[in-house]
N, C-alpha and C positions, 0 to 999 in steps of 0.2 A: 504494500500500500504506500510506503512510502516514499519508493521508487517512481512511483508513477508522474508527480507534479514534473520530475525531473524527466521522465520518456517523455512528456510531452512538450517541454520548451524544447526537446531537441526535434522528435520527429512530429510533431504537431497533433492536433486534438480532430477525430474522426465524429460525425454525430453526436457533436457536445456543440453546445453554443450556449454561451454568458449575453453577450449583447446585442438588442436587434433595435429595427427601427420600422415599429408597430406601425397600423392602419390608423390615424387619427381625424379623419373627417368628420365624422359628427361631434367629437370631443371639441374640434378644433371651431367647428361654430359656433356650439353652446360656450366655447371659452372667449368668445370673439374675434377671431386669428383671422388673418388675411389670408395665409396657406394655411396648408394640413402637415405637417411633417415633412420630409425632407423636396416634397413639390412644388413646383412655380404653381402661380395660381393659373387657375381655370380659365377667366377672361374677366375683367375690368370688372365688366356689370356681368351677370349670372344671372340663372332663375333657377331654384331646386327646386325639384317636385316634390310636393308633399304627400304622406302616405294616404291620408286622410282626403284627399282630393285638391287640388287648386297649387298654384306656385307662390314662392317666397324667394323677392327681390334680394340680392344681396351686391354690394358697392364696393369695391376695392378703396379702404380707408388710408391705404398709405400714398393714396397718388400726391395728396396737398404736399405731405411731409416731403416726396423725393423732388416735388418741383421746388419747394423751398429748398433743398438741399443742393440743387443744381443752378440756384441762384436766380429763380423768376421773382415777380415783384409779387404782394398779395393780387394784384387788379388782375396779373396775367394770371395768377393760379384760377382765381375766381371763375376766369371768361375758360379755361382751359378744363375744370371740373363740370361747369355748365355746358359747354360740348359735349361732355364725356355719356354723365349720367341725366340732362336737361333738368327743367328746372321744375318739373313735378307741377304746373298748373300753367291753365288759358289765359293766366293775365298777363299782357305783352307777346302774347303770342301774335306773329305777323300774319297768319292767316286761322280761320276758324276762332277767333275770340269770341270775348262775351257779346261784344256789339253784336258780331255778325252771327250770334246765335238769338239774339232776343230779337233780330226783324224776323229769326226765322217764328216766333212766339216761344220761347224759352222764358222760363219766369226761373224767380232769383232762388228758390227750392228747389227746383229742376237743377240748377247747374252749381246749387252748393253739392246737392247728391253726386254729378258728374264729378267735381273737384275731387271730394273726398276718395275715390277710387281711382284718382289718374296715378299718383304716388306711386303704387305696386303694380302697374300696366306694362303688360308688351306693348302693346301699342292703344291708341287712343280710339280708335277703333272696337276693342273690345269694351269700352267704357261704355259707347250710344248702341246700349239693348234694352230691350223692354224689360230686362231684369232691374236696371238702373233706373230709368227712365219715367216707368210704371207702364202698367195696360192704358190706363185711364187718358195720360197726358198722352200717348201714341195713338190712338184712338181719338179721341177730341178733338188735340189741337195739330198733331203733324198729320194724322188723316190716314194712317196706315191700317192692312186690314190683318187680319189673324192669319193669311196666307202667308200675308209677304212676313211678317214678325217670326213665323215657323219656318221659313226655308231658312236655313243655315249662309245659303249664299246671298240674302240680301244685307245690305250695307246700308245703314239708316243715314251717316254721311253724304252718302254719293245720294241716296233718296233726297237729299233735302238741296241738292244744287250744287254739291263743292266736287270738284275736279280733283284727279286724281294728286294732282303737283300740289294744290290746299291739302292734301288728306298729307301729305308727306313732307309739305313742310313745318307744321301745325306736329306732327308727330316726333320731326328732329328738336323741337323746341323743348316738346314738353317732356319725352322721354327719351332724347338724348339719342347720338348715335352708337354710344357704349364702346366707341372705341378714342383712341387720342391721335389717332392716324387722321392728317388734315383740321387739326385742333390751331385755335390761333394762337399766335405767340410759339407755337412748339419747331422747336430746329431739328431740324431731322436726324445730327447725329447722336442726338436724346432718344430716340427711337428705340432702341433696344434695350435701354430700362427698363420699358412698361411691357415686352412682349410679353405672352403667354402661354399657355400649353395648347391654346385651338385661338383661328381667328375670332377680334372682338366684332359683336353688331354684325351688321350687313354691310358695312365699307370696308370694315378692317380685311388687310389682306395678308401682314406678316404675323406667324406664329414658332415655337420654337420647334427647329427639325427633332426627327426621332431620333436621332443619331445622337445630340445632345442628350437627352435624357440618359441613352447608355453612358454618357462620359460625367455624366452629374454623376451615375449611382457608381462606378468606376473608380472614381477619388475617394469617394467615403466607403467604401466595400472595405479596405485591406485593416481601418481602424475599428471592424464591427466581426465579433466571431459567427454571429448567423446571419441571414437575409435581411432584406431591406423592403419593407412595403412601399413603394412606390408605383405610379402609374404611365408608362412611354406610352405616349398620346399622338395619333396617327390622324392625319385627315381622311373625310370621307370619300376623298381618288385614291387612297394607297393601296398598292397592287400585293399580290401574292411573293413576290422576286423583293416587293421592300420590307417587307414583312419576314421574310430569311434573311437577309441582311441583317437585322434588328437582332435579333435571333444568333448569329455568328457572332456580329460583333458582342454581344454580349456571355456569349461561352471563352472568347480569346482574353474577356476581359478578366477573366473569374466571377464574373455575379452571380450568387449563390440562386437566385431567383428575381421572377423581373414579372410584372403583367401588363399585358399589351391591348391596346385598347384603339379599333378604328370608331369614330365619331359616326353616330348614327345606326351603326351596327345591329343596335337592339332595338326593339319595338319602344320602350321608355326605359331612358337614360335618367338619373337622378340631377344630372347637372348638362345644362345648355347654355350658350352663349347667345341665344334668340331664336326665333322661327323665321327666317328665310325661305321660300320655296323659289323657284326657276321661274323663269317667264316661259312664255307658250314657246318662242324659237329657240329657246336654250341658248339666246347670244350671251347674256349678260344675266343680273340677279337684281329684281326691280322688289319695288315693296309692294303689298296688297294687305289691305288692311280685313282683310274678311278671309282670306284663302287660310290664314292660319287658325282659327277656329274650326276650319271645314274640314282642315285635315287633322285635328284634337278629336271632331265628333268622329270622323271616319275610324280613328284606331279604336276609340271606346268601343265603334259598334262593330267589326272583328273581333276585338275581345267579346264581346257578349254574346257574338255567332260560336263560339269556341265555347262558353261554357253557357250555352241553352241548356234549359229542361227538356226535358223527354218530350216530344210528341207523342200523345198517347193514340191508338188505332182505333176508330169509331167501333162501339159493341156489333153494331150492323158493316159488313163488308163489302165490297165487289171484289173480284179476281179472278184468277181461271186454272185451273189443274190442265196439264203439260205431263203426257204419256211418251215416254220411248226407249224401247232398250237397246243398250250397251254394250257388248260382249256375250247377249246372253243375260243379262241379267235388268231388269224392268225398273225403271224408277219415273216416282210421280212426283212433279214439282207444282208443289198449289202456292200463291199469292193472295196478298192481301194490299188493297190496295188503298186510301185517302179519299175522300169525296172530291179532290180535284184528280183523282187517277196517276197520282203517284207512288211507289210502289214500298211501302210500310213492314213487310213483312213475308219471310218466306217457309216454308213447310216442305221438308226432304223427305219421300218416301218409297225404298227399297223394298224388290220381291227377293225371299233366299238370302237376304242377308243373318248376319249371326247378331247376339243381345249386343257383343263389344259392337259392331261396325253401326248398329244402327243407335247404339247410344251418342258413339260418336257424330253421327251426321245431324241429330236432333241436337244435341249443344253447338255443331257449326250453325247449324239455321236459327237458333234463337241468338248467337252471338253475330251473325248479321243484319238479325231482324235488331236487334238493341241500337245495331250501328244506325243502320236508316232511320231508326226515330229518335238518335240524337244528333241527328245533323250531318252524318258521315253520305257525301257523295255515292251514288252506284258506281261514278264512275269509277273512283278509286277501289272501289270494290273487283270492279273487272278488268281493270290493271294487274290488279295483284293477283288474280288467279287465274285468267286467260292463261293457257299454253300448259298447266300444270300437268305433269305426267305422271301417272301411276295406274294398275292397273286396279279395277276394270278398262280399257281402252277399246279404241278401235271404230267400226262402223256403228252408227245409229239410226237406227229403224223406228220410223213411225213419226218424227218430225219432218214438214213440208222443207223444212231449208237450210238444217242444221245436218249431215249427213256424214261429219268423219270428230270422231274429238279424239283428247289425250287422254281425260280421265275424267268420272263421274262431276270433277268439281270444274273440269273446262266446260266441257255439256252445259252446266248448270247458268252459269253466267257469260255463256255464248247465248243462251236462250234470252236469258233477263235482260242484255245487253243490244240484242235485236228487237226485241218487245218494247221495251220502254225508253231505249236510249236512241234507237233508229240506225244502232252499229251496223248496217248493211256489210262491211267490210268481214265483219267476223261471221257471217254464213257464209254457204257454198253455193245457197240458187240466189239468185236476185228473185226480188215480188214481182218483176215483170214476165218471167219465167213461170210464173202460175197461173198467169191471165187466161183466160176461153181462148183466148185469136192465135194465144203462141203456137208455136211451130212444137213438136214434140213436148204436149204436152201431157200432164200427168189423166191420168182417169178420172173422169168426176163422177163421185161417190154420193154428189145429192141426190140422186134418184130415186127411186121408191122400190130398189132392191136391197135385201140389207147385206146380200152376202154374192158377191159377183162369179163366183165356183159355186155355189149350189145346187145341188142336183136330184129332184126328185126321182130313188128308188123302188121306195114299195110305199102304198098306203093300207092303213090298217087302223079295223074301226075297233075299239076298248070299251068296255065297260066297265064303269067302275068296280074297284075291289085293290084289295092289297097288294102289295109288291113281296117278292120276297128276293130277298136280297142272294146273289150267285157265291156268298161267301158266306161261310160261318158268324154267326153274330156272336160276340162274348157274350159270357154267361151270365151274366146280368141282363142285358139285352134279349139274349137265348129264351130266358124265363118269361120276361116280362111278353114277349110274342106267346111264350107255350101258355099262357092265361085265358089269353082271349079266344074267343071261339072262331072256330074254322068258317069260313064262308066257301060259297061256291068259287072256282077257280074262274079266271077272267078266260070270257068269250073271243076269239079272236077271230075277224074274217079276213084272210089272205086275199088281197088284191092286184097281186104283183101279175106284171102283162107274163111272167112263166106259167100261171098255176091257169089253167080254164076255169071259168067261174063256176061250171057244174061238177068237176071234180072238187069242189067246198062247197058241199051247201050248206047251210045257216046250221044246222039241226047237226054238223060234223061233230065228233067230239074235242072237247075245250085242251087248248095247246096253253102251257103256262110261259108267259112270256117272259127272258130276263131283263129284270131294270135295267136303264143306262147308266153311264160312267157317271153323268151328271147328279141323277138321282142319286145312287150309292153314294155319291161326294156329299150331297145336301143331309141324305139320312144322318150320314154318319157326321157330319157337323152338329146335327140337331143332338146329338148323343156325347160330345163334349169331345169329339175328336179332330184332330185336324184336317181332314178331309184327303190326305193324302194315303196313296198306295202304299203299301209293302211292298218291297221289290222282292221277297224270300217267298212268303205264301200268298200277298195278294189281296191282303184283305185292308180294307181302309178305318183300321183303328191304331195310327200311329198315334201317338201323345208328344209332347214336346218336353225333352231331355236335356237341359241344358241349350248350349248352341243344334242341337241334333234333335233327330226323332225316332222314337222304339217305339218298337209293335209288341203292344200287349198279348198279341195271340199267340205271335213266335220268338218275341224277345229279339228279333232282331234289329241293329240300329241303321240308321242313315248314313254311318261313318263313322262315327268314334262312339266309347262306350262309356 
């Protein structure tokens, strides 16, 4: 043990760390701090988002102190902060002031309310809403209707007569361009005091490269035994190639760790330097006083598309069951569909499947039906399982258009994806290929025959009486027949074009007729059996074993025991 302090001043200390330089941003607000720890600041003027809803202004306080430091007079500091962050109210404002609001009918309530919320504004524009305003006075006296007050895209500004250039310069007044880039009195080799980690406002153009930041955290690495919380701050053009860069240089430097960060990245960032959006030609970056609200309502309502509630599925339905087998093996696909006819809900149902395969596909179909009634696209649905291969495979019989898949769950959402999405591409006929006129086309089965190979045999007239079944009935079954009492045996007249009709006459004696396969199948249903054969002796009192089926009469099974 006491070797050790001494191994380590010689070959140094492995996953031990004494000293780091912690995350301090929220400390650093609540403490009042212009940075966070070892970080340039963010941009001049800022806006955080709050958790709780809405933003909070925050002013870079040390700009007065470094212009006094740099030897401005107070008048230049004064005119140089009032640039920076404006002056927070309409009075002297050179366009949109009080005058030019009270011809518009503005009374002195109305624009004490307006005042008091220009203070903590992106822009001046979010101030003139009916939330500020009231219903009453937009209504009465500016004359606006409940349409225009609810579309997001009208601008009560530009409603009342002011030009884009008023709206924008009324806005550099009162709330500042947030940068010090084109400030009066400022010399430009002052300039790189006040940069910051992203451009300030919507004029600022210089900010600090990323390259810097790895050399800020680079000098103070070798004086710290663990990492350093810090953030290298990327513009929102940084490419994937500056981004390795970042990255290299920062492994060459020894930085124990580093987090990298492009601007805009995420859907809401905690800290902004403004809301700027592009003009329509993408030359340049103009202001709009109403597009950034439009684009705050537009991300809340993607987030609220992402965590909807269930659509629930009307108790009454429409939809349709979808017959065809695969391989050999018959599956019915039923829907359920919404009173506007889209598609809610799906129901998977295999012939010959086992209890695993078919538990299986009943939890896929309620795990798709949950998807569609929370919001989840079909399409994405049929992306992801188009082309899926497993077997069952092969040809499919009994659908008009769908004639080759890969496996029970391509079939499935080839179907659902022709049906309701109009995927034409993912069948094999086109609809124009079914039409009456086409050239080879298929048989049309509306007719009023039900079976197009059917072929009258032999007729033959029945009277009523019992059946008796071509097989042994078990003996429970056995008994419950040996109770009842015997009837006459059914009458049979042979009318097939072999037999002459005076070789049978009425009065012949009575031939016992055997049931059919159909019959036999329904008896023995009605008697709690599966209706299927014995392949060993024949008799249709298989029960269900497991995944398999045994025959009570000879104990044989369907495949395993």
């Amino acid at each position: 043990m006491g070797q050790r302090p001494a191994l380590g001043e010689q070959h140094g200390y492995r996953n031990a760390q004494v000293t780091v330089i912690a995350p301090t941003g929220t400390i650093g607000l609540v403490m009042d701090c212009d940075t966070t720890g070892i970080e340039p600041d963010f941009a001049l003027v800022k806006f955080k988002k709050l958790a709780g809803g809405g933003y909070f202004k925050i002013i870079n306080q040390s700009v007065p102190a470094a212009l006094a430091t740099l030897g401005y007079t107070d008048t230049q500091i004064t005119d140089i902060v009032r640039y920076c962050k404006g002056s927070g109210t309409l009075v002297g404002s050179p366009r949109i002031s009080h005058a030019d609001l009270k011809r518009k009918g503005f009374t002195d309530e109305v624009l004490q309310r307006v005042e008091s919320e220009l203070a903590g504004a992106f822009e001046i524009g979010f101030v003139f809403n009916r939330y500020v305003l009231g219903d009453d006075f937009c209504h009465g006296v500016l004359g606006f209707s409940d349409a225009q007050l609810g579309n997001p895209m009208f601008n009560v500004l530009e409603a009342l007569g002011f030009s884009a250039e008023d709206i924008q310069r009324a806005n550099d007044f009162v709330c500042g361009t947030m940068t010090v880039e084109g400030a009066p009195h400022l010399k430009g080799q002052h300039l790189p005091v006040f940069d910051c980690a992203s451009r300030c406002g919507r004029y600022g153009k210089r900010f600090i490269a990323p390259m810097a930041h790895v050399r800020m955290m680079a000098a103070a690495q070798p004086f710290l035994s663990g990492a350093i919380s810090k953030t290298i701050n990327m513009p929102s053009d940084a490419t994937v190639a500056e981004v390795g860069e970042v990255y290299l240089a920062s492994w060459k430097y020894g930085i124990k760790a580093n987090a990298l960060y492009r601007d805009g990245s995420k859907l809401s960032q905690p800290l902004s330097s403004g809301m700027v959006v592009e003009a329509e030609d993408g030359s340049e970056q103009t202001l709009s006083t109403s597009q950034p609200q439009v684009i705050e309502k537009i991300t809340e309502r993607i987030v609220h598309r992402y965590l909807a509630k269930r659509r629930k599925m009307p108790d009454r339905r429409a939809g349709y069951t979808q017959k065809a087998t695969i391989g050999g093996h018959k599956v019915y696909i039923h829907t359920g569909e919404y009173k506007d006819g889209t598609l809610g809900e799906i129901f998977i149902g295999m012939h010959k499947e086992g209890a695993a395969f078919r538990s299986l596909m009943n939890c896929f179909s309620i795990a798709i039906s949950l998807g569609l009634q929370y919001g989840v696209p079909l399409e994405e649905f049929v992306d992801a399982f188009v082309f899926t291969r497993f077997e069952p495979s092969g040809a499919v019989q009994g659908h008009p258009r769908i004639k080759m898949s890969t496996s029970i769950i391509d079939y499935i959402f080839r179907e659902l994806a022709v049906t309701y999405l109009g995927r034409n591409e993912l069948a094999h006929v086109n609809p124009e290929d079914l039409e009456p006129d086409s050239i080879g086309g298929e048989r049309d089965d509306t007719g009023p025959v039900d079976y197009a190979e059917e072929e009258v045999v032999s007729e033959r007239v029945v009277t009523p009486g019992p059946l008796k079944l071509s097989v042994d009935l078990p003996r429970g079954a056995a008994q419950v027949y040996a109770q009842k009492p015997r009837r006459q045996p059914i009458e049979v007249e042979d009318r097939t074009a072999a037999a002459p009709a005076a070789a049978k006459p009425r009065t012949a004696p009575a031939v016992a007729a055997a049931p059919s396969v159909s019959e036999q199948v329904r008896v023995a249903r009605m008697q709690g059996y599966e209706g299927d054969a014995c392949t060993t002796c024949g008799s249709f009192t298989m029960v269900r074993n497991g995944s398999c089926l045994k025959c009570v009469s000879c104990g044989a099974t369907s495949g395993c025991s």
